[in-house]
C-alpha positions, 0 to 999 in steps of 0.5 A: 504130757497125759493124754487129754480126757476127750469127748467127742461129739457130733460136730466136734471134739472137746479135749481136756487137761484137767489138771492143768485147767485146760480144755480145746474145743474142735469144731467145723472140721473140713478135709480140703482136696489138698487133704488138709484138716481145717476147722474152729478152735476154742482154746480156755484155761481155767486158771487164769482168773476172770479171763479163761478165754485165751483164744478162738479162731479157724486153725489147720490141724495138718500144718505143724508151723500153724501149731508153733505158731499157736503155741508162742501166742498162747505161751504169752497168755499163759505158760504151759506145754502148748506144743505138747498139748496142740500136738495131741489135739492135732494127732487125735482129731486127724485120727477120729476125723478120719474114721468116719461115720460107721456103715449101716447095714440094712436089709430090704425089709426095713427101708421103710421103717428107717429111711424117711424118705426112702432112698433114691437108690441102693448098693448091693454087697454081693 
């Protein structure tokens, strides 16, 4: 299956199949101490009409039997490569959700002019 055009956002993920009408939302993601990815997960297919909701609910994105599971319940509503496609959204979130926010680095001067309030205290690099 073609990857999924993807679109991150602050607080999550949206996942799109375009040409099989299907879009994955991902949000609230959560990295327990078991080191397990856990979040919301919005599920719609655009071809089925007047119902392109299929599904909503807290999902874990380190657990493959949680992934087939899903894909079975989904293939009820409509029939597809749920597995394929819960896969890439699983692979891609776990990578995006690791890479974390970038560092920013900055130089005594500018403390005051981007940090509001001012930090409590600081690491130096050296």
């Amino acid at each position: 299956m073609k990857a999924p055009k993807i679109t991150v956002l602050k607080l999550g993920y949206n996942y799109e199949w375009e040409e099989h009408g299907i879009r994955v939302e991902v949000r609230r993601l959560d990295l327990s101490h078991q080191a397990e990815l856990k979040g919301e997960i919005g599920v719609y297919c655009n071809k089925i009409p007047g119902a392109s909701h299929l599904m909503r609910g807290t999902f874990n994105f380190s657990a493959t039997g949680t992934r087939d599971k899903l894909a079975t319940t989904l293939n009820k509503r409509y029939e597809t490569d749920w597995v394929a496609i819960l896969e890439q959204v699983c692979w891609y979130t776990t990578e995006y959700s690791r890479k974390g926010d970038a560092a920013v680095e900055l130089v005594e001067d500018d403390y005051d002019e981007l940090l509001e309030p001012p930090p409590e205290y600081l690491l130096s690099h050296s």
